[in-house]
C-alpha positions as a printed Julia matrix, in Angstrom:
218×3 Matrix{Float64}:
  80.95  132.27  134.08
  81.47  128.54  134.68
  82.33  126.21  131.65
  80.42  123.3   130.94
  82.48  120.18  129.79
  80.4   117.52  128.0
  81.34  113.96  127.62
  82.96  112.44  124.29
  79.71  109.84  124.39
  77.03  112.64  125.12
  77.58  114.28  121.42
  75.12  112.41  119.02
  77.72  111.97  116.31
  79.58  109.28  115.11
  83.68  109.79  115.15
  85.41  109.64  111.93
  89.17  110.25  111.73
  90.55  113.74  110.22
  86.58  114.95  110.92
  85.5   118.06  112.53
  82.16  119.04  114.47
  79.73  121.56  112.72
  76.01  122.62  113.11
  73.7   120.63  110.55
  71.84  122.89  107.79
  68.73  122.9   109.83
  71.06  124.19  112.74
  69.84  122.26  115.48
  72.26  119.59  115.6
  75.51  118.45  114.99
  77.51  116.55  112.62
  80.97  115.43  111.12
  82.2   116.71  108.21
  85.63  117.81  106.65
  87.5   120.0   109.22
  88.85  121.73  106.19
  92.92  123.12  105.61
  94.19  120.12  105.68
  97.01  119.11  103.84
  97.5   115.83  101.03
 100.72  114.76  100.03
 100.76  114.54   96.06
 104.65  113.71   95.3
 107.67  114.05   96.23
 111.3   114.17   94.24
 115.17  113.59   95.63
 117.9   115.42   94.06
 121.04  113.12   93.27
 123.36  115.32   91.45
 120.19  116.42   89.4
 119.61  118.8    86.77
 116.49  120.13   87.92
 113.93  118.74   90.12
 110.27  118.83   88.23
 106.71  118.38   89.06
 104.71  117.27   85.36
 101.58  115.88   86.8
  99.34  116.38   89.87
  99.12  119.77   89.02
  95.69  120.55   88.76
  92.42  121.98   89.31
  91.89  119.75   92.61
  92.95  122.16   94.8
  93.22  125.84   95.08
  96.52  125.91   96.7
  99.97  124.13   95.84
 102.51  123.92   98.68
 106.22  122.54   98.31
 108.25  121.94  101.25
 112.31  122.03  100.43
 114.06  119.96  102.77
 118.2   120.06  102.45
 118.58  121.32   99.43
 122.54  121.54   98.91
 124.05  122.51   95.64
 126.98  120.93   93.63
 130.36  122.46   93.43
 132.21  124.24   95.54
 130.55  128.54   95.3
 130.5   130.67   98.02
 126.45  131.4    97.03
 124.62  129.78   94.57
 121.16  130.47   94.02
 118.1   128.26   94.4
 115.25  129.01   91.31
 112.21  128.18   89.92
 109.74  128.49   87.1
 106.17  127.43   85.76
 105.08  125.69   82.69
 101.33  125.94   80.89
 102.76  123.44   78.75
 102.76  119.9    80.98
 106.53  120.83   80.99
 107.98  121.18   77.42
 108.62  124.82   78.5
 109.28  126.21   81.36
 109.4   130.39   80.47
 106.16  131.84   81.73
 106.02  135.66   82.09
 106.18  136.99   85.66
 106.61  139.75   87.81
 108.2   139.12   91.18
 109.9   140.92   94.17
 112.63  139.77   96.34
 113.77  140.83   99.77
 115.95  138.92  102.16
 117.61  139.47  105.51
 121.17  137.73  106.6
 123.22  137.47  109.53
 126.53  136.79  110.14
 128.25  134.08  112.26
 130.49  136.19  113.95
 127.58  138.73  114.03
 129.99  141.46  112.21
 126.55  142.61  110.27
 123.25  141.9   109.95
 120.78  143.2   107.51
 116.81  143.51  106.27
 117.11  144.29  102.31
 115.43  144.35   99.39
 117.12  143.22   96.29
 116.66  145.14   93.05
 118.86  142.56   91.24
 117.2   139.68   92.11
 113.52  140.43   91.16
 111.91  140.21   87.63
 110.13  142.59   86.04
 107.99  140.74   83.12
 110.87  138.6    82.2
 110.47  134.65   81.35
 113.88  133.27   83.54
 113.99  131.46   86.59
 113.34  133.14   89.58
 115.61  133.32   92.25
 114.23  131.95   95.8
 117.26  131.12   97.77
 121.05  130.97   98.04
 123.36  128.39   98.8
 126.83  128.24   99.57
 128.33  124.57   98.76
 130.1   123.73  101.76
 129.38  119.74  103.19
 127.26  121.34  105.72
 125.23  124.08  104.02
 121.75  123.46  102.74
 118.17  125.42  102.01
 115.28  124.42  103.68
 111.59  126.37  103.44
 108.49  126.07  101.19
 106.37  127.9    98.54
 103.1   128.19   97.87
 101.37  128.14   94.69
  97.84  129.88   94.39
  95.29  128.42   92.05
  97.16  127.67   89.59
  94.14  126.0    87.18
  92.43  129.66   87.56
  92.13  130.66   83.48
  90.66  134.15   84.8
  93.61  135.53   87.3
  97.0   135.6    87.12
  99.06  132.69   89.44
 100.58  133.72   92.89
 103.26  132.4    94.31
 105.25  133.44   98.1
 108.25  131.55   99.39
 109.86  131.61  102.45
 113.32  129.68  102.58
 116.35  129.85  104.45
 120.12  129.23  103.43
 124.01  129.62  104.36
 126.39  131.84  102.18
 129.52  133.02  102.45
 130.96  136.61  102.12
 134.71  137.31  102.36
 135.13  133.41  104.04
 132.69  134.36  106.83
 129.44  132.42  106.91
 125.79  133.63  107.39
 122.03  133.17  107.85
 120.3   133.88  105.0
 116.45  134.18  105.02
 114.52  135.05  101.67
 111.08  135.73  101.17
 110.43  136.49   97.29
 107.05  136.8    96.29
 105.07  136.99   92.53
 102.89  136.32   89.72
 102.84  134.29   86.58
 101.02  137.07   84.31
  99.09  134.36   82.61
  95.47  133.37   82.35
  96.85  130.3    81.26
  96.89  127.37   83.4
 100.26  126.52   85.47
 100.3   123.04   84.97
 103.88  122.06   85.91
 106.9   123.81   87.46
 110.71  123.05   87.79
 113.51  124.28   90.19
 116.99  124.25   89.51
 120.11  125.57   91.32
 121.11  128.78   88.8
 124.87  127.39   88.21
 125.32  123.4    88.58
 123.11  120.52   89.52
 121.57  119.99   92.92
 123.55  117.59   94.95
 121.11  115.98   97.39
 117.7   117.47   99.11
 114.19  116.64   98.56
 111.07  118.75   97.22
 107.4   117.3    98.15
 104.71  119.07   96.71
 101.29  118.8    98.77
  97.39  120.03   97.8
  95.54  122.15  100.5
  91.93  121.35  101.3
């Protein structure tokens, strides 16, 4: 069956950027309108020997999905593997100790490809507990960083507990040998409570240099 390729100028509809094509209501025509999953940048934070790195505002019903992009995050000090956590606030902040249940699995490779493993970590999960959840590891070498993003489910919803998956990727070091390191925790906030802030901090020491921006999908 041939294809039929129509020009730009023969569709009656009137370009707009970041627009898709749909059929009208009536469906017998079409028009511009939203193409819909786009992403809009909301903030963004740099770590500079920080603390923590938190997000206090922008938080909000306006969209039904949160997602933060970690670019370079490298910790302070000088550990073999440091881990890279998180937590949510219903507070605008004050606190950040919201009750969740999370798993954690992870798979790692080594440089000199002695081993390589698909796990799932019993020690790093959290089983209605309040603390920071793990979501990466670090080792502290000049070089060595975490990079990946998390997403953040509806986190206004006051019926349903609050989602979250991650997917990051980090260097650590086992007996001086160096190694891949891919985690992909995943969770809820057990709260009907809205999630109106979150934090992430390295678990030991401050966070040297990388940068967290937090974007709303349409």
């Amino acid at each position: 069956m041939a294809l039929t390729k129509l020009k730009f100028n023969s569709l009656n509809v009137t370009p707009s950027a970041s627009q898709g094509i749909r059929f009208n209501s009536s469906a017998n025509g079409l028009e511009t309108a939203s193409a819909g999953g786009s992403i809009v940048k909301i903030a963004a934070t740099t770590a500079s020997s920080s603390s923590s790195l938190s997000f206090t505002s922008g938080i909000d019903s306006t969209y039904k999905e949160y997602i933060f992009f970690f670019n370079n995050i490298h910790p302070a000090g000088s550990a073999d593997s440091l881990g890279f956590t998180f937590n949510g606030s219903i507070d605008g902040g004050s606190n950040y100790n919201v009750t969740k249940t999370t798993t954690f699995c992870n798979s790692y490779h080594y440089e000199n490809a002695s081993g390589a493993f698909l796990q799932y970590s019993d020690g790093t999960d959290i089983a209605q507990g309040t603390g920071y959840q793990s979501i990466a590891f670090s080792a502290a070498n000049s070089d060595d960083s975490i990079s990946g993003s998390l997403h953040l489910f509806d986190p206004s919803n006051t019926t349903f507990v609050k989602h979250f998956v991650c997917s990051l990727n980090g260097v650590f070091i086992n007996s001086s040998v160096s190694a891949n390191n891919f985690t992909f925790p995943a969770g809820y906030f057990n709260t009907t409570s809205a999630i109106n802030a979150v934090d992430f901090k390295m678990a030991s020491g401050n966070i040297d240099a990388g940068t967290i921006t937090m974007y709303g999908v349409n």
